[in-house]
C-alpha positions as CSV (number, residue, x, y, z in Angstrom):
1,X,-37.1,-10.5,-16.3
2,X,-38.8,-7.7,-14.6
3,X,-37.3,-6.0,-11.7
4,X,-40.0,-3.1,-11.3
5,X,-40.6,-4.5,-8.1
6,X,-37.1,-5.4,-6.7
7,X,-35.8,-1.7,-8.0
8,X,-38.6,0.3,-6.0
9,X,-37.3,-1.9,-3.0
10,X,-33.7,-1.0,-3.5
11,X,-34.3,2.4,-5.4
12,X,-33.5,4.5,-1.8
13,X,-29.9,2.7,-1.0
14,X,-28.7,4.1,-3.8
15,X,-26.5,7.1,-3.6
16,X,-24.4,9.3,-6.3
17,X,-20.6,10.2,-4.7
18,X,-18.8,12.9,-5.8
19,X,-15.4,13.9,-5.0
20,X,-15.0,18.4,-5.2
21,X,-14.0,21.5,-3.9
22,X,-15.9,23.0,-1.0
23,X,-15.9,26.8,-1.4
24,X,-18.0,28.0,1.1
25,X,-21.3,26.8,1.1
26,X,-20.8,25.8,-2.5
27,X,-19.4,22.3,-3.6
28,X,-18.3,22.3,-6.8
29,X,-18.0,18.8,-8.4
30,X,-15.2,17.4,-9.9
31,X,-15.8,13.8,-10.5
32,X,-19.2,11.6,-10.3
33,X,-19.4,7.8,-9.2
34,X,-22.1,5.9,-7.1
35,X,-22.5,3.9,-4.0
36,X,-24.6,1.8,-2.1
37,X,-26.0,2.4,1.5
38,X,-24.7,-0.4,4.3
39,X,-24.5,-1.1,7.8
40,X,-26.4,1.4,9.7
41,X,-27.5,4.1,7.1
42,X,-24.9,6.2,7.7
43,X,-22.6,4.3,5.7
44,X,-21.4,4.4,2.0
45,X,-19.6,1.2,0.1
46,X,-18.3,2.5,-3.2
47,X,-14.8,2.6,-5.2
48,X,-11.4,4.1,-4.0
49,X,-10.7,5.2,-7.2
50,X,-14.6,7.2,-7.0
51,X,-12.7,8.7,-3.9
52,X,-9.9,10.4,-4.9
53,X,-9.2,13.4,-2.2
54,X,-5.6,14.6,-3.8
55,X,-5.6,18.3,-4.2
56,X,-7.9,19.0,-1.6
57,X,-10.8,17.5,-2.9
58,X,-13.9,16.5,-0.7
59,X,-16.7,13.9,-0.7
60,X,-19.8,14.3,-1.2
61,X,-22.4,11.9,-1.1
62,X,-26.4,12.9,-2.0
63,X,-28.9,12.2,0.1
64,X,-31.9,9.6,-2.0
65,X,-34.7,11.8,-3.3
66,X,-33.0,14.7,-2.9
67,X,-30.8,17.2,-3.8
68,X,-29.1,18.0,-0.7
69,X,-25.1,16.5,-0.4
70,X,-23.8,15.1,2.9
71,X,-20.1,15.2,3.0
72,X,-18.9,12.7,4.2
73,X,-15.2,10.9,5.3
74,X,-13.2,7.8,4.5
75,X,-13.6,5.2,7.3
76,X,-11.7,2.7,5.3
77,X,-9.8,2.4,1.5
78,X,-8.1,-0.6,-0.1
79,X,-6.6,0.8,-3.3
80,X,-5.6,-2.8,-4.5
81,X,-9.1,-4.4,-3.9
82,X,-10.7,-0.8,-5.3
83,X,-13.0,-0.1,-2.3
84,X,-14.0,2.2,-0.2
85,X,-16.2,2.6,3.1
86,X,-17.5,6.4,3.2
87,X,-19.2,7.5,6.8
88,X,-21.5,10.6,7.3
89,X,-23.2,12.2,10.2
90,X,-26.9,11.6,9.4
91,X,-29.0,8.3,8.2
92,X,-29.0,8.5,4.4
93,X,-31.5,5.8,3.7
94,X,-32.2,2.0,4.0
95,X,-29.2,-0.2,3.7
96,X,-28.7,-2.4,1.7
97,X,-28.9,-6.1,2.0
98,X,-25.4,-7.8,1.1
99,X,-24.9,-11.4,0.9
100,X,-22.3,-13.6,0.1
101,X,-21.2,-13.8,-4.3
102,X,-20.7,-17.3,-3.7
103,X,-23.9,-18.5,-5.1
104,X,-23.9,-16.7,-7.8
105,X,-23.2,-18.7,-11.1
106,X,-22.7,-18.2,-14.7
107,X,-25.5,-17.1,-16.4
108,X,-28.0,-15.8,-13.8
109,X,-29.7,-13.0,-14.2
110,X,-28.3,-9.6,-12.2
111,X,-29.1,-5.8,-12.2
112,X,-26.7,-2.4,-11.4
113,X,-28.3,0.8,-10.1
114,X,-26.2,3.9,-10.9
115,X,-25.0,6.9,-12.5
116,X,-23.6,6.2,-15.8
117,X,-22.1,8.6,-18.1
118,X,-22.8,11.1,-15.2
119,X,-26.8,10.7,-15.4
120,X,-28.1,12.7,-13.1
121,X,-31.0,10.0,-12.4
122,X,-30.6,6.7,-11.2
123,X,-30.0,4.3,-14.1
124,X,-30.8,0.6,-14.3
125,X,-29.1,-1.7,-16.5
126,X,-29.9,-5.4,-16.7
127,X,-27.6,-8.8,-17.4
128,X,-26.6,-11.6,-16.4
129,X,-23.2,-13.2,-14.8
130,X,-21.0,-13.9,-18.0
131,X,-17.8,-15.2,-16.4
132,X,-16.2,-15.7,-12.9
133,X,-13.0,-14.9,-12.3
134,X,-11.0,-15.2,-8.5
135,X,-11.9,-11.1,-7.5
136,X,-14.6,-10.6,-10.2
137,X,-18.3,-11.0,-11.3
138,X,-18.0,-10.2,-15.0
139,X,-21.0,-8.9,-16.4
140,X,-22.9,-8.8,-19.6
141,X,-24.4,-5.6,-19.3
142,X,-22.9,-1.7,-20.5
143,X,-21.3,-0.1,-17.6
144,X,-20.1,3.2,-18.0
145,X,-18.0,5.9,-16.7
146,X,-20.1,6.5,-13.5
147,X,-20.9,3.7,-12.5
148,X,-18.0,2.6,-10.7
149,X,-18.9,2.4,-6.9
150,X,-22.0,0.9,-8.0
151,X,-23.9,-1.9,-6.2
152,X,-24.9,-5.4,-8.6
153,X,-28.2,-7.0,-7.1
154,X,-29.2,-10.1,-7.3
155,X,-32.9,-11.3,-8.8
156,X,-34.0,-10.7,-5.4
157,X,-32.3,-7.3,-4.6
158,X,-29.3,-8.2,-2.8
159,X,-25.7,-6.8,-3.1
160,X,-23.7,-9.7,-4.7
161,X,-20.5,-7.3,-5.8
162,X,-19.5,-4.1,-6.6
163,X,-18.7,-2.7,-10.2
164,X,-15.5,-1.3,-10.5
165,X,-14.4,-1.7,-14.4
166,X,-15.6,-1.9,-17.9
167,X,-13.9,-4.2,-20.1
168,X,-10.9,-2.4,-22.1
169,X,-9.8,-4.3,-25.2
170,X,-9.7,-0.9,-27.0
171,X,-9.8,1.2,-24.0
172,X,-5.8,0.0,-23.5
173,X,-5.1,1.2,-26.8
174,X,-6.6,4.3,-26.1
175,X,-4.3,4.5,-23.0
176,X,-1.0,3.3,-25.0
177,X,-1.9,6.6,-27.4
178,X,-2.1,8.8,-24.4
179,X,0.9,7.6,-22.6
180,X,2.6,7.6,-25.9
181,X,4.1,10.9,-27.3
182,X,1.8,13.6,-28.0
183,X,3.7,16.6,-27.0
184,X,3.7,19.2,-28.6
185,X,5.1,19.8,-32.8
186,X,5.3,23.3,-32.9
187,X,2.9,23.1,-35.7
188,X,-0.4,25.1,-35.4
189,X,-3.8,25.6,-37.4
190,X,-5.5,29.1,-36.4
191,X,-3.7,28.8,-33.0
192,X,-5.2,25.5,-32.1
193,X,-2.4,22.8,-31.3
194,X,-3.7,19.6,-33.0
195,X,-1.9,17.6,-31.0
196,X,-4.1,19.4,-28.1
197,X,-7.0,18.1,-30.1
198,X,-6.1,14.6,-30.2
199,X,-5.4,14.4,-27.0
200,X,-9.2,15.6,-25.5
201,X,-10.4,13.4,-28.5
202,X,-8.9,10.1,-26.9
203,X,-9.8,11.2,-23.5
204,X,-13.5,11.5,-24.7
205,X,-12.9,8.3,-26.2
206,X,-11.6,6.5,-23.7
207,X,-14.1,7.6,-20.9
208,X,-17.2,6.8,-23.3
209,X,-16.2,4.0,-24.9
210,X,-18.4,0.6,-23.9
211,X,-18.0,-2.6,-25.2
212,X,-20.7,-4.4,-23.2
213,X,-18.6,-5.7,-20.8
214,X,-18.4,-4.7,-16.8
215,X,-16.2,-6.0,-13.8
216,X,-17.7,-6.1,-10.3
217,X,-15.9,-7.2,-7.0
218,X,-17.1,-9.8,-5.1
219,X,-18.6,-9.2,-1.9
220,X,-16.7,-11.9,-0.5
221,X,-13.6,-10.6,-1.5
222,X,-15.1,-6.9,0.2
223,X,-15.8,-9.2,3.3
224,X,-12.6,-10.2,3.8
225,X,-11.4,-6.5,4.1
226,X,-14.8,-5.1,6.3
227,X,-15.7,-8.2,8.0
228,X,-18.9,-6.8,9.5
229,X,-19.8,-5.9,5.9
230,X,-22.5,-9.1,6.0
């Protein structure tokens, strides 16, 4: 299907978040994610992992068609669900419209704007519903590292869930190796501890690694956390 038209209507409630250290005037990013504009305009619904403030860290969130970052503060979190309500001081943009994941079914087609693999442009990838499951839309289409916090539209352009995971078959196997013991051997080549090496290795790994699977929430699960959500 074509969704020129749907993504130039939705294009503008679209928003990358990043999460940084403030240093002045300067905001130095530390992690990238995206979100989706709600409620008023001056609202953000993304991830609460995409939102990780520990070690002073603030939020930014960009302004559409722009370059300019609004910081912005957590008006609500639910770690377990995995989302997040951001709030700024100005209008960002058009909201989005959200309706209700209920009518969604397998095998209709979907879309998700965002910022995968840390793009620095708005990305759209295309799929359909693949499975249901009681929290989940599960999704036939590559989401990546960046695009948690991301909205997934409807044929029409309306928020039906939120993605929040890519599906980890290997990915768990990667995490069993990094949780596992790499400490380390006293053994080094030129100065360079391989264990080190193998370590940034399966972190590469594990970030990139796709296997055409993606996860997002339901908006009626969101719903039943922000009830004026929809």
């Amino acid at each position: 299907m074509d969704f020129s038209q749907t993504y130039q209507q939705i294009e503008n409630s679209v928003v990358m978040v990043q999460t940084g250290i403030l240093d002045g005037n300067s905001f130095n990013p530390m992690g990238v994610g995206t979100g989706v504009i709600v409620l008023d305009g001056k609202q953000v619904l993304t991830c609460a992992h995409c939102v990780n403030t520990q070690m002073g860290h603030c939020i930014g969130v960009q302004i559409p068609g722009t370059q300019t970052l609004q910081l912005a503060r957590i008006k609500y979190i639910d770690i377990q669900l995995d989302i997040a309500l951001l709030e700024v001081n100005v209008f960002l943009g058009p909201p989005a419209t959200i309706i209700s994941s209920n009518n969604m079914m397998v095998g209709m087609e979907c879309f998700v704007v965002g910022y995968p693999n840390s793009i620095m442009q708005k990305t759209l990838l295309s799929g359909h519903v693949a499975t249901i499951s009681s929290q989940h839309l599960v999704l036939d289409c590559s989401v990546n590292h960046g695009n948690s916090g991301g909205p997934l539209f409807d044929i029409n352009g309306n928020v039906v869930g939120i993605v929040n995971a890519k599906h980890g078959g290997i990915d768990a196997i990667l995490e069993n190796l990094l949780n596992g013991n790499l400490g380390a051997s006293g053994v080094y080549i030129n100065g360079v501890d391989p264990n080190a090496v193998f370590r940034e290795i399966l972190i590469g790994m594990k970030k990139n690694l796709n296997l055409g699977i993606g996860y997002a929430i339901k908006t009626d699960e969101i719903k039943n956390l922000i009830q004026n959500i929809y």
